[in-house]
C-alpha positions as CSV (number, residue, x, y, z in Angstrom):
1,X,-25.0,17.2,11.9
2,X,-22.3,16.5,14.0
3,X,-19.1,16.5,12.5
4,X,-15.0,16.4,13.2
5,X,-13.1,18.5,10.7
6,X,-9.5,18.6,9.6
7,X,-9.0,22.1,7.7
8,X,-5.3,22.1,7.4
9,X,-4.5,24.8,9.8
10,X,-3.1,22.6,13.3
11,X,-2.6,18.7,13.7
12,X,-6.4,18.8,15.4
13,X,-9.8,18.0,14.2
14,X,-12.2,20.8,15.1
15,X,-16.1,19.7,16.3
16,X,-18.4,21.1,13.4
17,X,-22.3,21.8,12.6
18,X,-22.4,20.7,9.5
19,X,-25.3,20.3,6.6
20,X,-26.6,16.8,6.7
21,X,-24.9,15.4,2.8
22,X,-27.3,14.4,0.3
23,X,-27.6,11.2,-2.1
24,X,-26.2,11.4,-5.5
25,X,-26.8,8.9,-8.3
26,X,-25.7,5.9,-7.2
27,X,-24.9,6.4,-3.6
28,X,-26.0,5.7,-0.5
29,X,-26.7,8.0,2.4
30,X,-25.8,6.3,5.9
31,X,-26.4,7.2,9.4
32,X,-23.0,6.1,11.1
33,X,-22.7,3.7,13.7
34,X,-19.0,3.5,14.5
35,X,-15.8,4.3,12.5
36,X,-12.5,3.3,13.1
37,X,-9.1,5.4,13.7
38,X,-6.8,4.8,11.5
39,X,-2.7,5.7,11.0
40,X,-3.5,6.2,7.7
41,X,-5.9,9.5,9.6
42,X,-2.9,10.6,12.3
43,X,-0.5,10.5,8.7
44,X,-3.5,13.0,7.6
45,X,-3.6,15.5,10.6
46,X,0.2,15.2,10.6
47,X,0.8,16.6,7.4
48,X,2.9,13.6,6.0
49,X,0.3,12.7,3.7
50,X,-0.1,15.5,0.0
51,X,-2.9,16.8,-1.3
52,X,-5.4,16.3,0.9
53,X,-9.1,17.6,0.0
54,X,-10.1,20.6,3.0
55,X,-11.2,20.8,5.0
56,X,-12.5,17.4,4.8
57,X,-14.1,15.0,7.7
58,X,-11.7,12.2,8.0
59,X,-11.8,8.5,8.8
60,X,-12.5,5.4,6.8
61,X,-13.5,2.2,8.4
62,X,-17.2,3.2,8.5
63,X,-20.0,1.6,9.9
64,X,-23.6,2.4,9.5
65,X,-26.9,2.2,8.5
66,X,-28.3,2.8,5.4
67,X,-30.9,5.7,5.1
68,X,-31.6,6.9,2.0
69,X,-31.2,5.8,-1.8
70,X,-29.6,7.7,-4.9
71,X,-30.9,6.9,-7.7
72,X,-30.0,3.8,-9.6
73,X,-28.9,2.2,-6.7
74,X,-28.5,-2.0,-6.9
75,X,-27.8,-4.2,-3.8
76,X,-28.6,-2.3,-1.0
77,X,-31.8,-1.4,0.6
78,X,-32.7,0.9,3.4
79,X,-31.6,-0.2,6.5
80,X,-29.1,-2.5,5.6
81,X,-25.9,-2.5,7.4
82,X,-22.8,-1.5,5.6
83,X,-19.4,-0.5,5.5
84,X,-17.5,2.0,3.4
85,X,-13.7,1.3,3.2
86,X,-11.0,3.3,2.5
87,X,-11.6,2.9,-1.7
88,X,-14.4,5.6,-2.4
89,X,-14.3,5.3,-6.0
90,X,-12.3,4.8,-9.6
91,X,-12.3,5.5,-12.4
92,X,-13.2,2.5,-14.2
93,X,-10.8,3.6,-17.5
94,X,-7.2,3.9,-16.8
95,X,-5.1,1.1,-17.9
96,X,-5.1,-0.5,-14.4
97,X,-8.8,-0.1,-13.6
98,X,-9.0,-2.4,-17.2
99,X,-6.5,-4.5,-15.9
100,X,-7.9,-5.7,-12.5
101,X,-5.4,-3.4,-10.8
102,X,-8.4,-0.5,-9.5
103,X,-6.6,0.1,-6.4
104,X,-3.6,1.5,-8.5
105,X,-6.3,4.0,-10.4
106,X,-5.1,7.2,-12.4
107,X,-8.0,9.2,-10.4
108,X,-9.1,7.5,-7.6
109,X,-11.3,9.2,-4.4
110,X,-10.6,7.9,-1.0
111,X,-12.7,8.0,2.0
112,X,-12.0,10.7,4.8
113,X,-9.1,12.0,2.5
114,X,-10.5,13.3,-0.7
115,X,-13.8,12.8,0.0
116,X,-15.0,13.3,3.2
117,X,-15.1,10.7,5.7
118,X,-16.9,9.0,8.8
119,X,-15.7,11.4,11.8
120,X,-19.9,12.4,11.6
121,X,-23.0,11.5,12.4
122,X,-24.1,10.8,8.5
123,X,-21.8,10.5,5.5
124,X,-23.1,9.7,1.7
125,X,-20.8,6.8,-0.1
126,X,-21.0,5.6,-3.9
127,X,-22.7,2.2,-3.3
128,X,-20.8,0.3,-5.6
129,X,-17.7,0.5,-3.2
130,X,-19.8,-0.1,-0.1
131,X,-19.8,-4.0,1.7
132,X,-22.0,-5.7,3.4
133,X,-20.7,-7.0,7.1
134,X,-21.0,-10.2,8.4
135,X,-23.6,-10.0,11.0
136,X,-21.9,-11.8,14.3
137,X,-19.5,-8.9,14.7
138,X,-21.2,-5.8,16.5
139,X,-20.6,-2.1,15.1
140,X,-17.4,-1.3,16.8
141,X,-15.9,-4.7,15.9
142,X,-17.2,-4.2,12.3
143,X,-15.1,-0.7,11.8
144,X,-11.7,-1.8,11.8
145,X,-12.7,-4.9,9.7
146,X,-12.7,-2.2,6.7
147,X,-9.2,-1.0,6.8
148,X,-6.8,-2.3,9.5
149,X,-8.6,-5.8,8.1
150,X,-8.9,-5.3,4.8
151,X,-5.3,-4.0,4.3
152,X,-3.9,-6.3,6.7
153,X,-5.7,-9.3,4.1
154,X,-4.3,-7.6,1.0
155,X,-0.6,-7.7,2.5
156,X,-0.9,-11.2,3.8
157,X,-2.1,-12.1,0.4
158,X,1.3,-10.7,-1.0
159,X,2.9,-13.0,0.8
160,X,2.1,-15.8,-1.0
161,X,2.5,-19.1,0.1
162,X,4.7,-18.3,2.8
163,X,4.1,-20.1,5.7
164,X,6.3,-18.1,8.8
165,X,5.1,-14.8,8.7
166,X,6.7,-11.7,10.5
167,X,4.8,-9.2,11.8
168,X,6.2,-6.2,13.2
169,X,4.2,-3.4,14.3
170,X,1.3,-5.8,16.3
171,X,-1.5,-2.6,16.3
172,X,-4.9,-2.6,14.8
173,X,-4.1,-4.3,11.4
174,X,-1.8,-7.0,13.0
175,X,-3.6,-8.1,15.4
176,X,-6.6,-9.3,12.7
177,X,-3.8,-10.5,10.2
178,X,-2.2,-12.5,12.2
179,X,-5.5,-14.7,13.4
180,X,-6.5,-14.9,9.6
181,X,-2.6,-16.1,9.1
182,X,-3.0,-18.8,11.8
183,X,-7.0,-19.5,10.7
184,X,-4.8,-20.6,7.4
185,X,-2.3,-22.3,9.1
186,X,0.6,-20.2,8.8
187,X,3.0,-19.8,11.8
188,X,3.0,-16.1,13.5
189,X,5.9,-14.3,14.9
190,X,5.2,-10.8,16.1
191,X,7.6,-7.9,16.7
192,X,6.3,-4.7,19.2
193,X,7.6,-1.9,20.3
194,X,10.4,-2.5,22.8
195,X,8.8,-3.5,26.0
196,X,5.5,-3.5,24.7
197,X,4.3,-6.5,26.8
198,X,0.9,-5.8,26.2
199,X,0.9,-6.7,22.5
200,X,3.2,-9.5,22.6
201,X,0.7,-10.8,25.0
202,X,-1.9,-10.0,22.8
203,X,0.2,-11.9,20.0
204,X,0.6,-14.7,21.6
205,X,-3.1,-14.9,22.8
206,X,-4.1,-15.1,19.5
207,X,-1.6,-17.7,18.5
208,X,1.6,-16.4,17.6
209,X,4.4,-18.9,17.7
210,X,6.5,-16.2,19.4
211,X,6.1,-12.7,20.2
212,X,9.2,-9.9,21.2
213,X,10.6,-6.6,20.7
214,X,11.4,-5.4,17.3
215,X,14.6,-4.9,18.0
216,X,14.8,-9.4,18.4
217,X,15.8,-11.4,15.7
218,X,13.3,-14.2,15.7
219,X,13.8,-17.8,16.5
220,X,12.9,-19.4,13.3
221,X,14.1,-17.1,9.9
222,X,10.6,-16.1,8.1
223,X,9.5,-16.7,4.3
224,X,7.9,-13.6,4.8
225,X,7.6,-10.4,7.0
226,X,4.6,-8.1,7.0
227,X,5.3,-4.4,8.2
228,X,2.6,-2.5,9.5
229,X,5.0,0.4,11.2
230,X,5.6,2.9,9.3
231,X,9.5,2.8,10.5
232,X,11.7,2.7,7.5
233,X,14.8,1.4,9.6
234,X,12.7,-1.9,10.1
235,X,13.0,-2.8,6.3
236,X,16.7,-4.1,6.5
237,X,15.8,-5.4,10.0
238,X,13.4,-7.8,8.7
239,X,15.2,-8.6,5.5
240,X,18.3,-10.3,7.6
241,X,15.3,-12.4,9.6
242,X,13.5,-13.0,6.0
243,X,15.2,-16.6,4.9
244,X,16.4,-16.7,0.5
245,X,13.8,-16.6,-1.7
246,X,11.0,-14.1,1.0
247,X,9.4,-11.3,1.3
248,X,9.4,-8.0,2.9
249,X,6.1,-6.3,2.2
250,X,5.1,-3.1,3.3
251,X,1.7,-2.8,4.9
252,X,1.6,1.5,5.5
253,X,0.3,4.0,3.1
254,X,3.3,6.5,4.6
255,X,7.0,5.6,5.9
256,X,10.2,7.4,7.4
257,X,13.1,6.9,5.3
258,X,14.8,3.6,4.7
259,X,18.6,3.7,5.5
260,X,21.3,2.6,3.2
261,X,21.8,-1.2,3.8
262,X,24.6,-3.9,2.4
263,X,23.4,-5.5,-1.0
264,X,24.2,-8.9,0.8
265,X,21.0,-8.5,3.1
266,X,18.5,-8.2,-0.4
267,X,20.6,-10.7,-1.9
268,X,19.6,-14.5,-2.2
269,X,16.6,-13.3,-4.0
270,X,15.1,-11.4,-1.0
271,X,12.3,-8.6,-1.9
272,X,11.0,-5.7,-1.0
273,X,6.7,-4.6,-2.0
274,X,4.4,-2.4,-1.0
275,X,0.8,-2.2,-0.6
276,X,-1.2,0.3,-2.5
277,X,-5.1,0.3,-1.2
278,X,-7.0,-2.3,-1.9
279,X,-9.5,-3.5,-4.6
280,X,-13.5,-4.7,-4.3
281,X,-12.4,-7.7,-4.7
282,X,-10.1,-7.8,-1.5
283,X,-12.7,-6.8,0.3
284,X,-15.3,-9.1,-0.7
285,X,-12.8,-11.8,-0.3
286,X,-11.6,-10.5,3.2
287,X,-15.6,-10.3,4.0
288,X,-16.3,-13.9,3.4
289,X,-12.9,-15.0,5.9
290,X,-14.6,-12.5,8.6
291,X,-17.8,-14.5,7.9
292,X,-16.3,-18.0,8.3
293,X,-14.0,-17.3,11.5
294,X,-15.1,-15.0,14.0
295,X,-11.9,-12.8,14.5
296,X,-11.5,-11.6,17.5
297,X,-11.2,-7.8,17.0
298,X,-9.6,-6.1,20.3
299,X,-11.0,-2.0,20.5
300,X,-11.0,0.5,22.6
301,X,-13.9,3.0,22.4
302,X,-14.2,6.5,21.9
303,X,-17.2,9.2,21.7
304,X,-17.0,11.3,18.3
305,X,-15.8,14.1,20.0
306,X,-12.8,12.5,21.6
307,X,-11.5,11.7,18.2
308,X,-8.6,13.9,18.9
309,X,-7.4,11.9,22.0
310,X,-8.4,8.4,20.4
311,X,-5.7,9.9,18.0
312,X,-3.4,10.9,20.3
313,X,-3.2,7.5,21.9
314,X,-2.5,6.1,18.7
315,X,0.2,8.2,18.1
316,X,2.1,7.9,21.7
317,X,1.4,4.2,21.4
318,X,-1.2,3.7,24.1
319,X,-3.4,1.6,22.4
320,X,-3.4,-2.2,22.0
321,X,-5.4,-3.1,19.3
322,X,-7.6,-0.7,17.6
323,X,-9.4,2.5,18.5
324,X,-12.9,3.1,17.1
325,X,-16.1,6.3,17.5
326,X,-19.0,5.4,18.8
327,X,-20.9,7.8,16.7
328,X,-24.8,6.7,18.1
């Protein structure tokens, strides 16, 4: 098969043969549809993220269709439609797997990062981590619903109550978020780029109160900002637009460093979380808002072998919304 391989050497994927993987116990072996591009893949390629297995076939907002069955399978059947997120496994025993805290595991696997990924024509998945999708969105739609979506949900949800939400960094996890903040009847604000008047256009599309450039304070202060740019220096930025009492939570799996700021800015009870993964039951959560409001998911399409310039784009900042393979 098919496949685009990271091996460590150069920040490019190389286009692979491959053998086709086989079914374990438990797994599922799926013929991919779509998969999304992630940051979380250009932190990969870039080197900023350790340990990495390799080579190994990135990317983890898979969509597909199952083929084949391990053994001992439960809940899917062939031909189903699923997606794999970016959660491969657990391991069911540490002290925060027992305490309904799996996506802080002891010995995790991740999708496209430890185990190999959906940059490929087939890819094999332990079921029990798999979803199934809600059927109005088509397969490129679908992909980014099981990261950029799924994440997004998981920070929104760390927000708590809070009902004027920041958003800085309006890309591929923002733009869902924020129509799944207004679907609950929070207010919006979005922070781009400077002069990015594509995405504040985008943001306000969607329903943003107000949209401008990061660099803006906004016009209302925020119980709660949601940072999805992995840009360090936007930490103390949002904590002087987050009001007493809020919330600074960081979205990324990788950031640049975070300069020194005055203890008045935290003060007033102000604090500052991050997101680590997600667990099953974020997504299954996330899965039934997808189902309930049709988000509208804003891609740009790319064939598996231009998986280096879908990540390219990404990285210069050329992309509004979010960029998925069309694998078949």
């Amino acid at each position: 098969m098919r496949a685009m391989v990271f091996d460590g050497s150069a920040s490019l994927l190389r286009e692979q043969e491959v053998p086709d993987p086989t079914p374990g116990p438990g797994q599922l072996l799926i013929d991919i549809r779509a998969c999304g591009v992630c940051r979380t893949d250009l932190h990969l390629i870039d080197h900023e993220l350790e340990h990495p297995k390799q080579p190994v076939i990135p990317g983890h907002e898979i969509v597909g269709t199952v083929a084949a069955l391990g053994a001992a399978v439960t809940g899917f059947a062939v031909g189903d439609r699923v997606g794999v997120p970016w959660v491969g496994r657990t391991c069911g025993h540490c002290r925060y797997c027992l305490s309904a805290r799996e996506n802080l595991c002891d010995d995790p696997g991740f999708t496209g990062y430890t185990i190999d990924g959906g940059y490929a024509e087939r890819t094999v998945a332990d079921s029990r981590y798999c979803f199934h999708l809600p059927a109005q969105y088509t397969d490129i739609e679908a992909a980014p619903l099981l990261c950029a979506g799924l994440i997004g949900y998981r920070t929104l949800s760390m927000a708590g109550d809070a009902q004027r939400i920041g958003i800085y960094g309006f890309g591929a996890a923002a733009h869902i978020v924020a129509q799944v903040a207004r679907h609950q009847q929070r207010m919006v604000y979005a922070f781009t780029r400077p002069g990015d008047r594509a995405a504040q256009q985008l943001a306000l599309r969607l329903g943003a109160a107000w949209a401008g450039s990061s660099d803006e304070a906004p016009p209302d202060e925020l119980d709660a900002a949601l940072l999805f740019a992995p840009i360090g220096a936007l930490i103390p930025q949002a904590l002087r637009a987050v009001a007493k009492g809020g919330v600074v939570v960081c979205g990324g799996i990788h950031m640049s460093d975070i300069p020194s700021f005055p203890y008045a800015v935290l003060w007033g009870e102000r604090r500052v979380v991050s997101v680590a993964n997600l667990t099953r039951d974020d997504g299954f959560a996330f899965m039934r808002v997808a189902a309930e409001t049709h988000l509208a998911i804003e891609t740009t399409s790319y064939p598996l072998t231009d998986a280096n310039r879908a990540l390219g784009d990404l990285r210069d900042g050329r992309l509004t919304g979010a960029a998925v393979l069309a694998v078949r």
